[in-house]
N, C-alpha and C positions, 0 to 999 in steps of 0.2 A: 504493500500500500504506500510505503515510505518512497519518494524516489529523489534521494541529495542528489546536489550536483555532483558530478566527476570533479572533484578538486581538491588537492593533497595539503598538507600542513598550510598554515597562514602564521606566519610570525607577527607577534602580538609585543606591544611596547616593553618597555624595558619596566622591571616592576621592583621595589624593594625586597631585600634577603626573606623578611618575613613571608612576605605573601610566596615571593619562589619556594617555599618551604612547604606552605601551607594553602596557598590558593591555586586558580585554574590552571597558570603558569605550571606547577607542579603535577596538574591534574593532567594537561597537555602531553607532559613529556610523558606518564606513565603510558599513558591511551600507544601513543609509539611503541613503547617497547612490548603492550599486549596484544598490538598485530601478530608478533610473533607466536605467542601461545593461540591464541586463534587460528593460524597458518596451520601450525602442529596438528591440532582440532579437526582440520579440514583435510587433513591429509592421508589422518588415521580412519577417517570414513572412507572405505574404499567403496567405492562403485556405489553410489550413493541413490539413484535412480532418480534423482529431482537436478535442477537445476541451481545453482545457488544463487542470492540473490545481487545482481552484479558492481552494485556499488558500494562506495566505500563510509559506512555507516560512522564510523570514528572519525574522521573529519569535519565531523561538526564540533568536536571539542576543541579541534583547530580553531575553528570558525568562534567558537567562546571566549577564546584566548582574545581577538581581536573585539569581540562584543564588548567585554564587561571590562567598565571603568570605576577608577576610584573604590570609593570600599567597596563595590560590588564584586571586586576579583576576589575577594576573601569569602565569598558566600559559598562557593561550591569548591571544597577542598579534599586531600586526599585519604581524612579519616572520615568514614560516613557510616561509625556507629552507628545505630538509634539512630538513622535517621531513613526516612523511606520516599523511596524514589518511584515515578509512573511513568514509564517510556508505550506511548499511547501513538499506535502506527510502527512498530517496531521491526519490522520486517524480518532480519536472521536473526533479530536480537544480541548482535553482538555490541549495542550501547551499555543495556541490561548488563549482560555479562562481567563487562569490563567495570562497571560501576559496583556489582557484588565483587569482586577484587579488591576493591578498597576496604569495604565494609556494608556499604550502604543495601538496604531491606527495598527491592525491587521487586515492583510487578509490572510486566509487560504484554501489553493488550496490542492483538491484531484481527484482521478475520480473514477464515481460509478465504474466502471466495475472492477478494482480491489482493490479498497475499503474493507474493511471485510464484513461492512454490508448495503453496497451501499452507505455510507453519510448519511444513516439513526440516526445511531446514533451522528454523530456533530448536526444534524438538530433538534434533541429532546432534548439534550443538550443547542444549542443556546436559543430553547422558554424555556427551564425550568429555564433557568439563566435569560431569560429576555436581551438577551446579544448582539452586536452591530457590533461582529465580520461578515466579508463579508467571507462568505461562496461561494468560486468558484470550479465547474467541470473541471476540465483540462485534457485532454490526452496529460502527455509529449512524447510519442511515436509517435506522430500525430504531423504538424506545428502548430505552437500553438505563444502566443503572453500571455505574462505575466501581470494578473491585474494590475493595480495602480501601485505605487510606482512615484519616487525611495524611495526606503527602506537603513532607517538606519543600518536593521539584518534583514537576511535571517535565518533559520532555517530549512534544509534541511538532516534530520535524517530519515537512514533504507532507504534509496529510490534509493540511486546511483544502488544498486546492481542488480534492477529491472527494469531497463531500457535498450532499445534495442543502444538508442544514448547517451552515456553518456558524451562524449565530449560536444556535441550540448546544452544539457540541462546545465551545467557547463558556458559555455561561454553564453549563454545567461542569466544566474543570474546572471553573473560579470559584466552584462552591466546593472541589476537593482540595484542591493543591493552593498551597501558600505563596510559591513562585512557580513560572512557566519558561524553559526558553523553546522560541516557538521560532519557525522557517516556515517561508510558505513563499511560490512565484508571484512577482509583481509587475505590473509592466508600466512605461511610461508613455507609450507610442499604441492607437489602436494598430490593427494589423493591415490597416493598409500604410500604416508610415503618420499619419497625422496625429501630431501630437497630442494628450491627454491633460485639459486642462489641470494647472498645477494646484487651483484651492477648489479641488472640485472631489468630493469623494463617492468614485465610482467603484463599478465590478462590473468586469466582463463575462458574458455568462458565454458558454463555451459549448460548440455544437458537437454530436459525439465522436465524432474521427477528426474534429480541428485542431490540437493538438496531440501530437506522436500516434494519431491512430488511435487512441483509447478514449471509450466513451465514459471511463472512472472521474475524467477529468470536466469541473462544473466551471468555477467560478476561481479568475485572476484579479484580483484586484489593486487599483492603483497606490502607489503607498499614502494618501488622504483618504481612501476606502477603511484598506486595514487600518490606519490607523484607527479610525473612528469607528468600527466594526469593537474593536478590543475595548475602546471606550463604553461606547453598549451594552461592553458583555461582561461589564466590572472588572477589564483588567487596568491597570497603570503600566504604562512601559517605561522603563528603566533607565533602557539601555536600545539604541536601533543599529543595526548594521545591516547596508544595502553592499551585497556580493554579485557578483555578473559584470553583465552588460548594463551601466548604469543610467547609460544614455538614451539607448535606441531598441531597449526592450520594449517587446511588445508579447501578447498571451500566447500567440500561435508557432513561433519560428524557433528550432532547438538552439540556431547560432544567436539567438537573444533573448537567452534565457537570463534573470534577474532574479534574484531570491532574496528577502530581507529575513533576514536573523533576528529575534527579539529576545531582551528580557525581562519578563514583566513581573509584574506582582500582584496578586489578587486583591480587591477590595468589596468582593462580594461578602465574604464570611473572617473577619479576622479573629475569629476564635478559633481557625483549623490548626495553627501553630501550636496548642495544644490541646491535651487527653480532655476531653471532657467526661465527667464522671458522671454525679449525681445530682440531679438537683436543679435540670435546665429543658428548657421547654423550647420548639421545634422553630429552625429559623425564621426569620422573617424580614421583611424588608430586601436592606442589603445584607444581612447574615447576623444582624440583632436578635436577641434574645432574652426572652424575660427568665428572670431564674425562679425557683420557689423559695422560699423564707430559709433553705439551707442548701448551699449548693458545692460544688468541689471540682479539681480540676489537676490534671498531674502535670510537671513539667519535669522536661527529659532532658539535660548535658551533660556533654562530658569532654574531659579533654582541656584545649583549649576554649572552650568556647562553653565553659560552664558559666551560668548567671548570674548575676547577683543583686538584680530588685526585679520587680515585677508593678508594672503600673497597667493597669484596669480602667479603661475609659466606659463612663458609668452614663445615663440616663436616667434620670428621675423626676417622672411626672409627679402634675398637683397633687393627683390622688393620694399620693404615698405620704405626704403633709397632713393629710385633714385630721388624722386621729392624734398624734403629739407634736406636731409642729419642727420635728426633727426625723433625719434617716438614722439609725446608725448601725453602724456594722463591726464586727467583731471575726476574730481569725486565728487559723494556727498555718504555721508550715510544718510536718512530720510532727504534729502536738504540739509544738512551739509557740506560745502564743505570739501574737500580732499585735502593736496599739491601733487599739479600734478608730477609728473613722466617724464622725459626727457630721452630715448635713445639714444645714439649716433652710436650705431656699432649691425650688425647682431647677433641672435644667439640665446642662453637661457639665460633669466632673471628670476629675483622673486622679485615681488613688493610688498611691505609689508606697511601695514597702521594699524594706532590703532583705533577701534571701541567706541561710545559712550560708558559710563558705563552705567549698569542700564534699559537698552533697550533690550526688550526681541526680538523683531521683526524687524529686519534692512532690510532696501530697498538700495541696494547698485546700483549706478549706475553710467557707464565709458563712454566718450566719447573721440577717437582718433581724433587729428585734421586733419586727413586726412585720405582716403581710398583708397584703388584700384577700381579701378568700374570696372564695366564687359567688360567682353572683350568675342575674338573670343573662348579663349581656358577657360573661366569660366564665367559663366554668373550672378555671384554672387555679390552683395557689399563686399570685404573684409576688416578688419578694422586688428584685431589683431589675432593671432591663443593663445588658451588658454589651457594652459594642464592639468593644474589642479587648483583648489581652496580650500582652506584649513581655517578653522577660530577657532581659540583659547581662 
Protein backbone atom coordinates (compact mmCIF):
# COMPACT_ATOMS: atom_id res chain seq x y z
CA UNK A 1 0.00 0.00 0.00
CA UNK A 2 3.18 2.07 1.04
CA UNK A 3 4.94 3.35 -2.18
CA UNK A 4 8.31 5.81 -0.95
CA UNK A 5 10.12 7.36 -3.28
CA UNK A 6 13.34 5.46 -4.64
CA UNK A 7 15.62 7.67 -2.65
CA UNK A 8 18.73 6.74 -0.53
CA UNK A 9 20.12 8.46 2.60
CA UNK A 10 19.47 12.42 2.95
CA UNK A 11 22.03 14.04 5.08
CA UNK A 12 20.57 16.18 7.78
CA UNK A 13 22.27 19.31 9.53
CA UNK A 14 24.99 19.16 11.77
CA UNK A 15 23.39 18.51 15.37
CA UNK A 16 24.98 18.75 18.95
CA UNK A 17 26.81 15.42 20.77
CA UNK A 18 23.69 15.11 22.80
CA UNK A 19 21.19 14.67 20.36
CA UNK A 20 23.87 12.60 17.86
CA UNK A 21 23.60 10.32 20.80
CA UNK A 22 20.28 10.32 21.43
CA UNK A 23 18.17 11.63 18.76
CA UNK A 24 17.05 11.00 14.96
CA UNK A 25 20.62 11.65 13.93
CA UNK A 26 21.54 8.55 15.97
CA UNK A 27 18.33 6.83 14.80
CA UNK A 28 19.53 7.59 11.10
CA UNK A 29 22.80 5.98 11.34
CA UNK A 30 21.33 2.73 13.17
CA UNK A 31 18.40 2.37 10.36
CA UNK A 32 21.80 1.95 7.96
CA UNK A 33 23.49 -0.56 9.47
CA UNK A 34 19.85 -2.69 9.90
CA UNK A 35 19.75 -2.87 6.17
CA UNK A 36 22.05 -5.31 6.63
CA UNK A 37 20.30 -7.73 9.07
CA UNK A 38 17.35 -7.28 6.82
CA UNK A 39 19.51 -8.34 3.67
CA UNK A 40 20.58 -11.42 5.99
CA UNK A 41 16.57 -11.93 6.56
CA UNK A 42 16.00 -11.86 2.89
CA UNK A 43 18.36 -14.12 1.91
CA UNK A 44 17.66 -16.97 4.37
CA UNK A 45 14.19 -17.13 2.79
CA UNK A 46 14.90 -19.09 -0.20
CA UNK A 47 12.52 -19.25 -2.93
CA UNK A 48 10.00 -17.31 -1.22
CA UNK A 49 7.14 -17.56 -4.00
CA UNK A 50 5.85 -13.79 -3.59
CA UNK A 51 7.52 -10.81 -4.79
CA UNK A 52 9.08 -8.53 -2.39
CA UNK A 53 8.02 -5.21 -1.89
CA UNK A 54 10.47 -3.03 -4.16
CA UNK A 55 11.29 -0.04 -2.40
CA UNK A 56 13.39 1.08 0.03
CA UNK A 57 11.16 1.56 3.36
CA UNK A 58 14.02 2.95 5.65
CA UNK A 59 14.64 6.00 3.82
CA UNK A 60 12.22 7.62 5.36
CA UNK A 61 14.30 7.89 8.59
CA UNK A 62 16.76 9.50 6.05
CA UNK A 63 14.16 11.70 5.11
CA UNK A 64 13.46 12.45 9.23
CA UNK A 65 16.94 13.24 9.70
CA UNK A 66 16.22 16.32 7.29
CA UNK A 67 12.54 16.80 8.72
CA UNK A 68 12.89 17.42 12.30
CA UNK A 69 14.28 20.79 13.68
CA UNK A 70 15.24 22.08 16.96
CA UNK A 71 14.06 20.18 19.88
CA UNK A 72 12.18 18.14 17.65
CA UNK A 73 15.37 16.00 16.63
CA UNK A 74 15.23 14.78 20.26
CA UNK A 75 11.66 13.23 20.02
CA UNK A 76 12.40 10.01 18.28
CA UNK A 77 15.40 8.43 19.78
CA UNK A 78 17.34 5.37 19.92
CA UNK A 79 15.89 3.93 23.26
CA UNK A 80 12.01 3.36 22.69
CA UNK A 81 11.36 1.48 25.94
CA UNK A 82 7.79 1.89 26.80
CA UNK A 83 7.03 3.46 24.24
CA UNK A 84 4.73 2.35 21.33
CA UNK A 85 4.81 2.90 17.96
CA UNK A 86 1.83 2.44 14.76
CA UNK A 87 3.49 2.05 11.31
CA UNK A 88 -0.02 2.29 9.54
CA UNK A 89 0.50 1.28 5.55
CA UNK A 90 3.53 -0.62 6.21
CA UNK A 91 4.01 -2.76 3.40
CA UNK A 92 7.20 -5.41 4.30
CA UNK A 93 7.37 -3.98 7.52
CA UNK A 94 10.64 -3.44 7.66
CA UNK A 95 10.03 0.29 9.56
CA UNK A 96 8.37 -1.90 12.26
CA UNK A 97 11.00 -4.17 12.53
CA UNK A 98 13.88 -1.96 12.71
CA UNK A 99 12.01 0.34 15.37
CA UNK A 100 11.48 -3.06 17.75
CA UNK A 101 15.47 -3.12 17.59
CA UNK A 102 15.61 -0.20 19.48
CA UNK A 103 13.01 -1.04 21.82
CA UNK A 104 10.05 0.54 20.80
CA UNK A 105 6.33 -1.64 21.28
CA UNK A 106 5.18 -1.63 17.48
CA UNK A 107 2.07 -2.44 15.76
CA UNK A 108 1.95 -2.54 12.15
CA UNK A 109 -1.28 -2.39 10.02
CA UNK A 110 -1.74 -3.01 6.38
CA UNK A 111 -4.32 -4.89 4.05
CA UNK A 112 -3.68 -7.84 1.96
CA UNK A 113 -5.80 -6.74 -0.90
CA UNK A 114 -3.46 -3.82 -1.73
CA UNK A 115 -0.56 -4.89 -0.02
CA UNK A 116 2.31 -5.78 -2.83
CA UNK A 117 2.53 -9.17 -1.83
CA UNK A 118 -0.49 -9.72 0.25
CA UNK A 119 1.48 -9.31 3.99
CA UNK A 120 3.35 -12.14 2.66
CA UNK A 121 6.32 -10.66 2.87
CA UNK A 122 6.13 -8.74 6.65
CA UNK A 123 5.00 -12.21 7.69
CA UNK A 124 8.26 -14.12 6.50
CA UNK A 125 10.19 -11.39 7.64
CA UNK A 126 8.45 -11.24 11.26
CA UNK A 127 9.42 -15.40 11.72
CA UNK A 128 12.90 -14.88 10.16
CA UNK A 129 13.69 -12.19 12.64
CA UNK A 130 12.12 -14.16 15.39
CA UNK A 131 10.21 -10.61 15.92
CA UNK A 132 7.36 -9.49 18.22
CA UNK A 133 5.97 -6.84 16.13
CA UNK A 134 1.62 -7.22 15.94
CA UNK A 135 1.15 -7.77 12.57
CA UNK A 136 -2.63 -6.24 11.68
CA UNK A 137 -5.07 -6.49 8.27
CA UNK A 138 -6.89 -3.28 8.10
CA UNK A 139 -9.15 -2.00 5.35
CA UNK A 140 -8.84 1.95 5.90
CA UNK A 141 -11.56 2.35 3.03
CA UNK A 142 -13.87 0.18 5.19
CA UNK A 143 -15.11 1.25 9.11
CA UNK A 144 -12.46 0.20 10.77
CA UNK A 145 -11.32 0.79 14.43
CA UNK A 146 -7.47 1.10 15.12
CA UNK A 147 -5.28 -1.77 17.18
CA UNK A 148 -3.87 -0.82 20.54
CA UNK A 149 -2.59 2.06 21.22
CA UNK A 150 -2.44 5.08 22.30
CA UNK A 151 0.78 5.54 20.50
CA UNK A 152 3.45 7.76 21.21
CA UNK A 153 4.20 7.94 16.97
CA UNK A 154 2.30 7.05 14.40
CA UNK A 155 4.17 6.51 11.06
CA UNK A 156 1.82 6.99 8.31
CA UNK A 157 4.18 7.16 4.81
CA UNK A 158 2.99 6.74 0.88
CA UNK A 159 -0.71 5.85 2.03
CA UNK A 160 -2.60 9.24 2.36
CA UNK A 161 -2.78 9.33 -1.43
CA UNK A 162 -4.56 5.90 -1.67
CA UNK A 163 -7.40 6.38 0.13
CA UNK A 164 -10.80 6.85 -0.97
CA UNK A 165 -11.52 8.86 2.82
CA UNK A 166 -8.72 10.70 3.79
CA UNK A 167 -10.11 13.03 6.05
CA UNK A 168 -11.66 10.01 8.11
CA UNK A 169 -8.46 8.09 8.28
CA UNK A 170 -6.56 11.47 9.51
CA UNK A 171 -8.96 12.29 12.28
CA UNK A 172 -9.15 9.01 13.40
CA UNK A 173 -5.20 8.79 14.04
CA UNK A 174 -5.23 12.01 15.86
CA UNK A 175 -7.52 10.48 18.22
CA UNK A 176 -4.72 7.40 18.67
CA UNK A 177 -1.28 8.78 18.26
CA UNK A 178 0.34 11.72 20.15
CA UNK A 179 2.63 12.48 17.13
CA UNK A 180 2.60 11.42 13.35
CA UNK A 181 5.31 11.79 10.68
CA UNK A 182 3.30 11.60 7.69
CA UNK A 183 4.48 11.53 3.56
CA UNK A 184 2.09 11.76 1.02
CA UNK A 185 2.43 13.02 -3.08
CA UNK A 186 1.93 16.72 -3.62
CA UNK A 187 1.93 18.50 -6.62
CA UNK A 188 2.25 22.10 -7.72
CA UNK A 189 1.45 22.08 -11.48
CA UNK A 190 -2.06 20.43 -12.72
CA UNK A 191 -1.05 17.99 -15.38
CA UNK A 192 -1.26 19.61 -18.11
CA UNK A 193 1.75 22.14 -16.83
CA UNK A 194 -0.43 25.07 -15.53
CA UNK A 195 0.35 26.03 -12.45
CA UNK A 196 -1.75 25.58 -9.16
CA UNK A 197 -2.80 28.43 -7.41
CA UNK A 198 -0.25 29.04 -4.57
CA UNK A 199 -3.07 30.30 -1.56
CA UNK A 200 -5.49 28.01 -2.95
CA UNK A 201 -6.07 24.65 -1.02
CA UNK A 202 -6.95 22.15 -3.55
CA UNK A 203 -6.95 18.12 -4.24
CA UNK A 204 -6.75 16.55 -7.25
CA UNK A 205 -8.88 13.67 -7.58
CA UNK A 206 -7.30 11.01 -9.75
CA UNK A 207 -8.84 8.82 -12.57
CA UNK A 208 -8.20 5.11 -12.17
CA UNK A 209 -5.13 4.31 -14.46
CA UNK A 210 -3.90 8.37 -14.36
CA UNK A 211 -1.25 7.77 -12.37
CA UNK A 212 1.24 4.46 -12.65
CA UNK A 213 -1.67 2.45 -13.83
CA UNK A 214 -3.24 1.98 -10.59
CA UNK A 215 -6.77 2.70 -9.75
CA UNK A 216 -5.53 2.52 -5.54
CA UNK A 217 -4.58 5.95 -6.27
CA UNK A 218 -7.53 8.99 -5.29
CA UNK A 219 -6.54 12.03 -4.30
CA UNK A 220 -2.92 14.41 -4.61
CA UNK A 221 -3.11 17.24 -3.01
CA UNK A 222 -1.52 20.62 -3.21
CA UNK A 223 0.73 21.50 -0.29
CA UNK A 224 -2.23 24.42 0.92
CA UNK A 225 -4.71 21.31 0.49
CA UNK A 226 -2.60 19.13 2.83
CA UNK A 227 -1.98 21.57 4.78
CA UNK A 228 -5.32 22.59 5.66
CA UNK A 229 -6.76 18.88 5.39
CA UNK A 230 -4.24 18.06 8.63
CA UNK A 231 -5.60 21.24 10.01
CA UNK A 232 -9.32 19.77 9.83
CA UNK A 233 -8.35 16.72 11.20
CA UNK A 234 -6.73 18.18 14.51
CA UNK A 235 -3.26 17.62 13.45
CA UNK A 236 -0.56 20.71 14.20
CA UNK A 237 2.45 20.39 11.89
CA UNK A 238 5.69 20.76 13.40
CA UNK A 239 7.87 20.36 11.04
CA UNK A 240 7.38 20.34 6.65
CA UNK A 241 9.69 18.95 4.26
CA UNK A 242 8.86 19.05 0.55
CA UNK A 243 11.29 16.15 -1.34
CA UNK A 244 11.04 15.77 -5.23
CA UNK A 245 10.50 17.79 -7.99
CA UNK A 246 9.72 20.87 -6.02
CA UNK A 247 8.99 22.80 -8.93
CA UNK A 248 7.14 21.40 -11.71
CA UNK A 249 5.34 18.42 -9.85
CA UNK A 250 2.30 17.61 -10.84
CA UNK A 251 -0.30 14.39 -9.68
CA UNK A 252 0.16 12.32 -12.89
CA UNK A 253 3.91 12.12 -14.36
CA UNK A 254 6.59 9.56 -12.23
CA UNK A 255 9.45 12.18 -13.43
CA UNK A 256 7.60 14.77 -11.12
CA UNK A 257 6.88 13.10 -8.54
CA UNK A 258 6.99 15.47 -5.05
CA UNK A 259 6.35 14.05 -1.71
CA UNK A 260 6.04 16.25 1.46
CA UNK A 261 7.25 14.69 4.70
CA UNK A 262 5.56 15.91 7.97
CA UNK A 263 5.66 16.01 11.56
CA UNK A 264 2.94 16.72 13.35
CA UNK A 265 1.23 16.43 16.53
CA UNK A 266 -2.18 15.76 17.45
CA UNK A 267 -4.58 18.13 19.19
CA UNK A 268 -7.51 16.01 18.92
CA UNK A 269 -7.08 14.01 22.27
CA UNK A 270 -4.07 15.24 24.58
CA UNK A 271 -4.77 12.92 27.18
CA UNK A 272 -3.39 9.86 24.69
CA UNK A 273 0.35 10.62 26.10
CA UNK A 274 -0.88 8.93 28.96
CA UNK A 275 -2.56 5.54 30.63
CA UNK A 276 -5.64 6.46 31.43
CA UNK A 277 -7.10 4.51 34.30
CA UNK A 278 -10.01 5.00 36.33
CA UNK A 279 -12.40 7.44 36.63
CA UNK A 280 -12.91 9.40 33.10
CA UNK A 281 -15.80 9.57 30.89
CA UNK A 282 -15.63 9.10 26.82
CA UNK A 283 -14.03 11.98 24.70
CA UNK A 284 -15.51 14.68 23.49
CA UNK A 285 -15.05 17.73 21.63
CA UNK A 286 -11.52 17.83 20.65
CA UNK A 287 -10.44 14.86 23.11
CA UNK A 288 -11.84 16.74 26.43
CA UNK A 289 -13.00 14.82 29.11
CA UNK A 290 -15.15 15.06 32.13
CA UNK A 291 -13.79 12.81 34.93
CA UNK A 292 -15.85 11.55 37.95
CA UNK A 293 -15.35 12.94 41.48
CA UNK A 294 -12.02 10.36 41.53
CA UNK A 295 -10.05 9.61 38.70
CA UNK A 296 -6.37 8.33 37.82
CA UNK A 297 -3.99 8.15 35.33
CA UNK A 298 -0.38 6.32 34.95
CA UNK A 299 2.69 7.95 33.57
CA UNK A 300 5.51 5.96 31.90
CA UNK A 301 9.65 7.08 31.65
CA UNK A 302 12.45 6.16 31.71
CA UNK A 303 15.91 6.62 30.87
CA UNK A 304 16.74 9.95 29.93
CA UNK A 305 13.69 11.28 29.49
CA UNK A 306 12.08 10.46 32.86
CA UNK A 307 9.68 13.57 34.22
CA UNK A 308 9.53 15.49 36.70
CA UNK A 309 6.13 17.74 37.04
CA UNK A 310 3.13 17.07 35.58
CA UNK A 311 0.76 20.20 34.65
CA UNK A 312 -3.01 19.28 33.94
CA UNK A 313 -4.87 21.96 31.83
CA UNK A 314 -8.36 21.98 33.66
CA UNK A 315 -11.90 23.31 32.68
CA UNK A 316 -14.25 24.27 35.09
CA UNK A 317 -17.74 25.37 34.50
CA UNK A 318 -20.31 27.57 36.62
CA UNK A 319 -21.96 24.54 37.71
CA UNK A 320 -19.10 23.04 39.70
CA UNK A 321 -19.29 26.65 41.97
CA UNK A 322 -22.85 26.78 42.95
CA UNK A 323 -22.63 24.31 45.95
CA UNK A 324 -19.24 25.87 47.92
CA UNK A 325 -18.01 28.59 45.96
CA UNK A 326 -14.69 26.73 45.46
CA UNK A 327 -13.05 23.56 43.33
CA UNK A 328 -10.68 21.62 45.17
CA UNK A 329 -8.75 18.95 44.45
CA UNK A 330 -6.56 16.66 46.32
CA UNK A 331 -3.74 13.92 45.03
CA UNK A 332 -1.18 11.23 45.50
CA UNK A 333 1.71 10.12 43.04
CA UNK A 334 2.55 6.07 44.17
CA UNK A 335 0.46 7.27 47.63
CA UNK A 336 2.56 10.36 47.98
CA UNK A 337 0.42 12.95 48.68
CA UNK A 338 0.19 16.15 46.51
CA UNK A 339 -0.70 19.82 47.93
CA UNK A 340 -4.07 20.18 46.89
CA UNK A 341 -5.31 22.68 44.49
CA UNK A 342 -8.09 25.28 45.45
CA UNK A 343 -10.25 27.19 42.71
CA UNK A 344 -12.17 29.80 43.34
CA UNK A 345 -13.62 31.27 40.00
CA UNK A 346 -14.82 29.47 36.49
CA UNK A 347 -13.00 28.97 33.43
CA UNK A 348 -9.38 27.49 32.28
CA UNK A 349 -6.69 26.41 34.69
CA UNK A 350 -3.32 24.59 34.73
CA UNK A 351 -2.38 22.64 37.77
CA UNK A 352 1.06 21.95 37.82
CA UNK A 353 2.92 19.55 40.52
CA UNK A 354 6.41 18.20 40.71
CA UNK A 355 6.97 14.36 40.39
CA UNK A 356 9.00 11.93 42.44
CA UNK A 357 12.68 11.62 41.08
CA UNK A 358 13.88 8.42 40.20
CA UNK A 359 10.51 6.70 39.52
CA UNK A 360 10.11 5.26 36.34
CA UNK A 361 6.31 4.33 36.64
CA UNK A 362 3.90 6.85 38.54
CA UNK A 363 0.35 6.05 39.42
CA UNK A 364 -1.17 9.49 39.77
CA UNK A 365 -4.27 9.88 41.34
CA UNK A 366 -7.05 13.01 41.96
CA UNK A 367 -9.92 13.36 43.98
CA UNK A 368 -12.49 16.54 43.75
CA UNK A 369 -14.39 17.07 46.84
CA UNK A 370 -17.39 17.24 45.36
CA UNK A 371 -19.24 16.32 42.17
CA UNK A 372 -22.35 16.92 40.07
CA UNK A 373 -24.24 13.60 40.16
CA UNK A 374 -26.74 12.80 37.59
CA UNK A 375 -29.31 14.43 36.63
CA UNK A 376 -32.34 14.75 34.03
CA UNK A 377 -30.09 16.23 31.38
CA UNK A 378 -26.74 13.82 32.10
CA UNK A 379 -26.70 10.86 33.66
CA UNK A 380 -23.12 10.94 34.41
CA UNK A 381 -20.89 11.59 37.94
CA UNK A 382 -19.09 14.78 36.89
CA UNK A 383 -16.15 15.66 38.98
CA UNK A 384 -13.77 17.88 36.79
CA UNK A 385 -13.48 18.35 32.70
CA UNK A 386 -9.68 17.62 31.65
CA UNK A 387 -8.09 18.80 28.60
CA UNK A 388 -5.10 17.99 28.49
CA UNK A 389 -2.09 16.26 30.59
CA UNK A 390 1.31 16.89 30.00
CA UNK A 391 4.51 15.58 32.02
CA UNK A 392 8.04 16.63 31.95
Amino acid sequence: MMDAMRAGAIGGPQNTAQNANQGIEAVRDLAAQYREVLCRARLGIRNPGFEWYPYDTLSSIAHCNQLLHGANRAMLGPQGAGRKVLDLGCADGELGFFLESLGYQVTSVDHGVYNHNGMRGARALKAALGSSVELVELDLDRPFQLPGGPYDFAFFLGTLYHLRNPFHVLEELAQRATYCFLSTRIARRFPGGAPMPKDVALAYLLDETELNNDESNYFVFSEPGLRLALKRTYWDVLDFLPVGDTRRSDPVRADRDERAFCFLRSRFDRLANVELLEGWHAAEGTGWRWTGQEFSFRIRSAGAARVRTVAIDLFLPDQLFAANGTVVLTGTVNGCELEPAEFRRPGAHVLVRPLPRDTEDMLVRFRAASALPADAHDSRERGVVVVSISAE
